[in-house]
N, C-alpha and C positions, 0 to 999 in steps of 0.2 A: 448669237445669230443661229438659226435653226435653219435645217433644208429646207420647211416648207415657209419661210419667209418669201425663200427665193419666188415661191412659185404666188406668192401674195402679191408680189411685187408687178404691179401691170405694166412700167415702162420694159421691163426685160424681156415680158411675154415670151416666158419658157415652158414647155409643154412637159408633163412629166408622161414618160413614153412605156412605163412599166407598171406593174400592178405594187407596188412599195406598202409595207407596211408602216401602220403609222407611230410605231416606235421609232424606225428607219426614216422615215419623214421630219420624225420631233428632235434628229441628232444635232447637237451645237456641234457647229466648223470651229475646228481649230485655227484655220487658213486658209488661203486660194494656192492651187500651184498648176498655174498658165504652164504646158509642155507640151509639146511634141515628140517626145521621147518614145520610143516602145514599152522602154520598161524604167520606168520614174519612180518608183518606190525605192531605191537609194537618199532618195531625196525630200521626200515627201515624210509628213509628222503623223500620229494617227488623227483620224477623224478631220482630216484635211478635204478640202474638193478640188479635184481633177476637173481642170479647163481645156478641153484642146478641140481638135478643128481635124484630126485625124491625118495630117499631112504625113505620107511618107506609109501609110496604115493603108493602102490600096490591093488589102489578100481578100480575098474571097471564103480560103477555109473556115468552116467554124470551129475548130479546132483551134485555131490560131488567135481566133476571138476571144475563146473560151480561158485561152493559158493567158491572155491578157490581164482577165477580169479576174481571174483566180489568186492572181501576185497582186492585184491590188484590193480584193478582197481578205488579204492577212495582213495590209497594215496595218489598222482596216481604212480605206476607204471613206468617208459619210456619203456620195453622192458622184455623179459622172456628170458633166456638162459637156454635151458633142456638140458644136459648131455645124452646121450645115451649111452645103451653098458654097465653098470651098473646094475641098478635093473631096466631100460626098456630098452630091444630090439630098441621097436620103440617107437615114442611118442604116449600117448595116445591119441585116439582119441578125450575124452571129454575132453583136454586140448586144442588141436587144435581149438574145433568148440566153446570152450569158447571164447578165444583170439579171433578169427576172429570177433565174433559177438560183443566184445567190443574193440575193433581194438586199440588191443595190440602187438607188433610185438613179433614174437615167434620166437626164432632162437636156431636151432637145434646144438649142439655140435656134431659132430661125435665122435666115438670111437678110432678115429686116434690121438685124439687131449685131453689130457686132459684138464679137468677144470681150475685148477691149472695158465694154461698157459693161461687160458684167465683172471685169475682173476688180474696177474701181467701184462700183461699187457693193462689193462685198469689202472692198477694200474700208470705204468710209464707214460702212456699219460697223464692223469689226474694232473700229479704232473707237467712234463713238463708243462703243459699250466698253473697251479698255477704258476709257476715262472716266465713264460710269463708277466703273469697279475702282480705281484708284481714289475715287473723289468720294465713294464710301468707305475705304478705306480709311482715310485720315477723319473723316466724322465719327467715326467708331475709336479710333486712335485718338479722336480729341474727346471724348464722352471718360475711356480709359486713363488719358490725361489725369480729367478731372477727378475722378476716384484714387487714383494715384494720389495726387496733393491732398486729398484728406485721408491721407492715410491709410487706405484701402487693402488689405490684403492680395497676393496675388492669386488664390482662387475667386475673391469677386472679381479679380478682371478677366478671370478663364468666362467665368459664367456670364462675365459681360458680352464675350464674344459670341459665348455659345448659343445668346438669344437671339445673335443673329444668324451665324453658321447651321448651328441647329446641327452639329458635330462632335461629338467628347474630344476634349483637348485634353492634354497631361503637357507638363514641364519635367522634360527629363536633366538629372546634371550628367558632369562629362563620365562618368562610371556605370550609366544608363538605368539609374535608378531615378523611379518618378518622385518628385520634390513636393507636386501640387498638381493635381486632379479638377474635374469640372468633367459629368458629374462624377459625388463621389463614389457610383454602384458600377460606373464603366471599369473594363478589367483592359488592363494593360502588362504586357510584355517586361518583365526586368531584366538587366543584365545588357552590356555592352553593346552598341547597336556598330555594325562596320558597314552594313549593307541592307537596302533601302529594304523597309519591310510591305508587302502588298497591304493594300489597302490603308496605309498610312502615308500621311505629307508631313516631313521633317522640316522645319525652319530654324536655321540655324540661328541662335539670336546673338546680336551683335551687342558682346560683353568685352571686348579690349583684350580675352582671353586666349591661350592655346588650344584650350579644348575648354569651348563654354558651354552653356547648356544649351538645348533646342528644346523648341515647341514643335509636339505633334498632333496633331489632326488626324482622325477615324476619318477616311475620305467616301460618302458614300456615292459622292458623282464624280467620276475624275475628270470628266470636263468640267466642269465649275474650278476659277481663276482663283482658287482660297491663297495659295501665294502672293500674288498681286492685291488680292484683300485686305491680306496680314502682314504685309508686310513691314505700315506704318504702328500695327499694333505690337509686332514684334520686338519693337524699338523700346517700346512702354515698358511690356514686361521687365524688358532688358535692361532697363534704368532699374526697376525698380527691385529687384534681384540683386542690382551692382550696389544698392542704397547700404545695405547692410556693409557689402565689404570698403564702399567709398568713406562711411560714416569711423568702420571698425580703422579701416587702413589710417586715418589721419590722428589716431589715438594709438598706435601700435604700443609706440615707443613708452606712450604716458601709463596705457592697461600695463604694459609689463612691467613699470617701476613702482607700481602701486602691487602689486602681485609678490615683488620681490622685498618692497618697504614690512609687510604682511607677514613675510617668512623670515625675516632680520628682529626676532624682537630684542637681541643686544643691539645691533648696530643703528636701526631707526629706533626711533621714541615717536611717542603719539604724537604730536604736533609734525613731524617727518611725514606721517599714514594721512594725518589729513588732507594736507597738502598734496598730496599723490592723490588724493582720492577726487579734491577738486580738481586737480590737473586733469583727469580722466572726463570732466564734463558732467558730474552727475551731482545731481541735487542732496548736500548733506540733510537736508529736513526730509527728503523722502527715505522709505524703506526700502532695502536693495534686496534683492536676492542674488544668490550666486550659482553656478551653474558649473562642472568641472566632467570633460568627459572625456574617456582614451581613443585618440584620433589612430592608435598605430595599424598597422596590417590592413584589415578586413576594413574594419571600420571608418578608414580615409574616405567610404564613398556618402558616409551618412551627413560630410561636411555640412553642405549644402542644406541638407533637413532639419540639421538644429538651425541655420542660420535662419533659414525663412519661417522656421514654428519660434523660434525667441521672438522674433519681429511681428510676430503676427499673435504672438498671446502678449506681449511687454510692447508700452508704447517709448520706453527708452532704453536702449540695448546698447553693451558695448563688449567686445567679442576680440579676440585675444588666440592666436593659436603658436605656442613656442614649444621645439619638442614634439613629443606626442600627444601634449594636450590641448584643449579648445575650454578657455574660461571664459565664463561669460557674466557680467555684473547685469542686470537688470530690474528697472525700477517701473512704477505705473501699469500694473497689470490688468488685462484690458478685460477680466474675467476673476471669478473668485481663484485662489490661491489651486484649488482640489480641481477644478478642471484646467489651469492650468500645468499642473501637477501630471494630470492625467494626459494630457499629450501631448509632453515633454515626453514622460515614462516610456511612453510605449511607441517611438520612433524605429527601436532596432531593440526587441527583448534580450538580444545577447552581450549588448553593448556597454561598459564599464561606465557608469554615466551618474554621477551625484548631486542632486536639487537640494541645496538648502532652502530653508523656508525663510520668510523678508524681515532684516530686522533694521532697527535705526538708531542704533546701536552701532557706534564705529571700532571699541572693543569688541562685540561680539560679533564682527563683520570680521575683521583680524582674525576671530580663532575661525570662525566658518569658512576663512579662504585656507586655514593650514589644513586642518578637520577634512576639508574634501579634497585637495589636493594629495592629501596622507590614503582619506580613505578609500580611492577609484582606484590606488593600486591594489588593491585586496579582495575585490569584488569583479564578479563575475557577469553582472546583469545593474540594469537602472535602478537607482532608488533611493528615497528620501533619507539626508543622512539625519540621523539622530539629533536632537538640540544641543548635546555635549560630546565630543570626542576627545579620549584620553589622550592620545598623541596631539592633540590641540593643544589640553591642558600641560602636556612635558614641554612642549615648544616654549610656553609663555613661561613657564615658571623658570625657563632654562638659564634663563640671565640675571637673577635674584638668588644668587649663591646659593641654589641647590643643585646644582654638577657637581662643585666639591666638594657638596655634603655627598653626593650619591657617593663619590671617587673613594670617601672616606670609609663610607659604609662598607664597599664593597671593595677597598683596601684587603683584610685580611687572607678573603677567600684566594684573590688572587696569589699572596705572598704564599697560599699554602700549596698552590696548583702549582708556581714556581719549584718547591722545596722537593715537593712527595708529587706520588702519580696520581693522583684522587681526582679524577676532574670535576672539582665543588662547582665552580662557575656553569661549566658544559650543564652539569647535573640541573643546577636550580635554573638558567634557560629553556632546559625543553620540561623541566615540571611546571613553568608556570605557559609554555606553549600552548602544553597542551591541556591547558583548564585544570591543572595540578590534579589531574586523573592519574593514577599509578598505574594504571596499566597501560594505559596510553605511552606515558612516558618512559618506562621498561621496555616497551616495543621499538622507541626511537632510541633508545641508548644501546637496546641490544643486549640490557643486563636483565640478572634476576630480581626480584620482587624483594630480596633480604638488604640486595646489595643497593639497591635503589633506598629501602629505609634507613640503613643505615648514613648513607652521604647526607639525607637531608638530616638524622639529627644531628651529624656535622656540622651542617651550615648552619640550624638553628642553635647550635653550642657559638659559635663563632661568631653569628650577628647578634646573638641575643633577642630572636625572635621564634615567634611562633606558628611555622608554614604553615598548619593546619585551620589559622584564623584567615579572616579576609582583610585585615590590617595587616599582618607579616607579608603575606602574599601581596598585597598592593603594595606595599613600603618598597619589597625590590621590584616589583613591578618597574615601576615608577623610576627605582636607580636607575635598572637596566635602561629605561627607554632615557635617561638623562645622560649614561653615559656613552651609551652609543650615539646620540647626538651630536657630543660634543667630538665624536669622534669622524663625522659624516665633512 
């Protein structure tokens, strides 16, 4: 409801007694506040309208008029309704030339018309239009419903709202980093929010959470009710945000025994892995990908982001966080492989974050949960792990009597490091570290270049190989990572 409703209004026949601009005219009331007070703005909301009848107000100075209008010109004020035919005849005049000169609209009650009657009804309009706004509210909330049920991403339901708010929305999580945008060229604020930002409406969304995410709103009229609007669509989002964890949380226990069946290859057997893998809910005829990323430190706040981009590029997700890590099997992708790829990737560039590519293959899903769970600790940034990882392949061979072949191999070196001070083992670790570069590994031992050749032909007298090939060099490779294995 607007000032100049008032003055449309012919049962009220209120006179507007000032020259009003018709900005100041077009203000929506937030309220009515009937008072006789001197000074009522303790009490009063901004953009509310001041009812009163001036009782008790029987000064003469303009000064006195003046300090009136001025305290309620920094609530601010929308409007003044003076009552006449009470305790003033007429209005006074330092009320008129205060209003005017702070272009406050003044509107004269006549004596015809009590107060009373204007107070209800601004009273019934106001509610009307409340119900207005909640009754589109939930039309909008049910329209977002139904995108929700077919699966909708949660930026179609920003942009659902946004055709009617006509607002940028962002979905921030609890660490105030934005999840989901609408549109996506609107720039937004990152970083922890404690205290209300200007020009933005925070709605907190109702997740069952300590600290859930909210939706914000770019507010460009702050009278306009978008609280009251969104409030039923708040609800939506908030379902559908919760889907991921309500879906992930009821599989916790089953993603982590499949996870753990995966890294046992002595103690599970395949028939153990597939069983875990249907326990998990997911279609053995479909190809899975998997997804393994470092939740620790900084990175705790990207939770949120992988969750709602898996859900929103894969139409069946199952999501796992124990530890520092967040694994995620996913099948049915709702785009080719390469853009789904590409906005996984680049959620956080610093982020330790490994995509396998989908395969249907439940041996080669085994080595692709060791492979990336091996290889996110080694990396620094997002990215596609390889179709083979060697630490994959030491896992799987681990339990077909090659640890005690390794133990064998690499029997002597040790019995020599026992005897004499030679450190052969130390030696052949950091030459094959560091890419069996000599001077690399002369740097990390801290020796000379003679003394460094000499140990390795040690060790190659002692294994009966040849470091300088890439069979001798992978042969311990290969121990090394069996024996420490066995030793984890």
């Amino acid at each position: 409801m607007r000032v100049v409703d008032l003055l449309l209004e012919r049962s009220l026949q209120l006179r507007l007694q000032t020259p009003s601009s018709e900005s100041r005219l077009a203000t929506e009331l937030s309220g009515c506040a009937p008072t006789e007070l001197m000074d009522p703005t303790p009490y009063m909301s901004p953009h509310s309208l001041l009812l009163t009848s001036g009782i008790g107000m029987n000064f003469s100075d303009e000064r006195t008029w003046d300090a009136f209008v001025e305290r309620l010109a920094d609530v601010p004020v929308a409007a003044i309704v003076f009552a006449t035919g009470m305790a003033h005849r007429v209005l006074p005049p330092g009320l008129v030339a205060a209003c005017t000169e702070r272009d406050i609209p003044l509107l004269e009650v006549t004596a015809a018309v009590p107060p009373l009657q204007v107070n209800r009804f601004i009273e019934s309009v106001m509610q009307a239009e409340r119900l207005a706004v909640v009754d589109r509210g939930w039309t909008l909330a049910d329209e977002c419903a139904r995108l929700a049920n077919q699966d909708a991403e949660i930026v179609t339901l920003l942009a659902t709202v946004y055709n009617v708010i006509q607002s940028p929305l962002a979905v921030y999580d609890a660490y105030g980093t934005v999840i989901a945008q609408f549109p996506a060229l609107a720039t937004w604020t990152t970083g922890i929010r404690t205290k209300p930002q200007a020009g933005v409406l925070n709605i907190p969304l109702p997740m069952g959470l300590n600290n859930p995410c909210r939706l914000a709103i770019m507010e460009k009229d702050r009278s306009h009710p978008l609280a009251s609007l969104l409030g039923p669509v708040a609800s939506i989002i908030a379902l559908q945000l919760n889907r991921s964890v309500m879906v992930d949380a009821s599989r916790q226990q089953e993603i982590k025994s499949f996870v753990l069946a995966c890294e046992s290859w002595e103690e599970a057997t395949h028939l153990d892995v597939r069983r875990s893998f249907q326990d998990i809910g997911l279609d053995p005829r479909v190809e899975t990908s998997v997804l393994v990323a470092d939740m620790g430190g900084e990175f705790s706040s990207t939770s949120w982001q992988l969750r709602v981009a898996l859900h929103e590029t894969f139409h069946t997700v199952r999501v796992t966080e124990f530890g520092d890590r967040l694994v995620a099997f996913a099948q049915n992708p709702r785009d080719t492989f390469d853009a789904v790829a590409d906005r996984l990737l680049h959620i956080d560039p610093r982020q330790p974050l490994v995509l396998k590519s989908a395969t249907l293959s439940l041996f080669e899903l085994r080595l692709s949960v060791v492979h990336s769970l091996q290889l996110v600790q080694r990396i620094d940034r997002p990215q596609l792990a390889p179709e083979l990882g060697l630490s994959a392949v030491v896992t799987a061979t681990a339990g077909r009597g090659a640890r005690e072949s390794a133990r064998k191999l690499l029997a002597p070196l040790v019995e020599h490091d026992a005897k004499r001070t030679g450190p052969l083992m130390e030696t052949l670790r950091a030459y094959l570290a560091n890419d069996a570069q000599p001077s690399k590994t002369c740097n990390a031992l801290f020796i000379h270049r003679n003394s460094l050749n000499y140990r390795l032909r040690k060790i190659e007298a002692i294994l009966r190989l040849d470091l300088n090939s890439v069979e001798g060099q992978a042969t311990c490779l290969f121990a090394l990572r069996l024996v420490d294995l066995g030793e984890t």
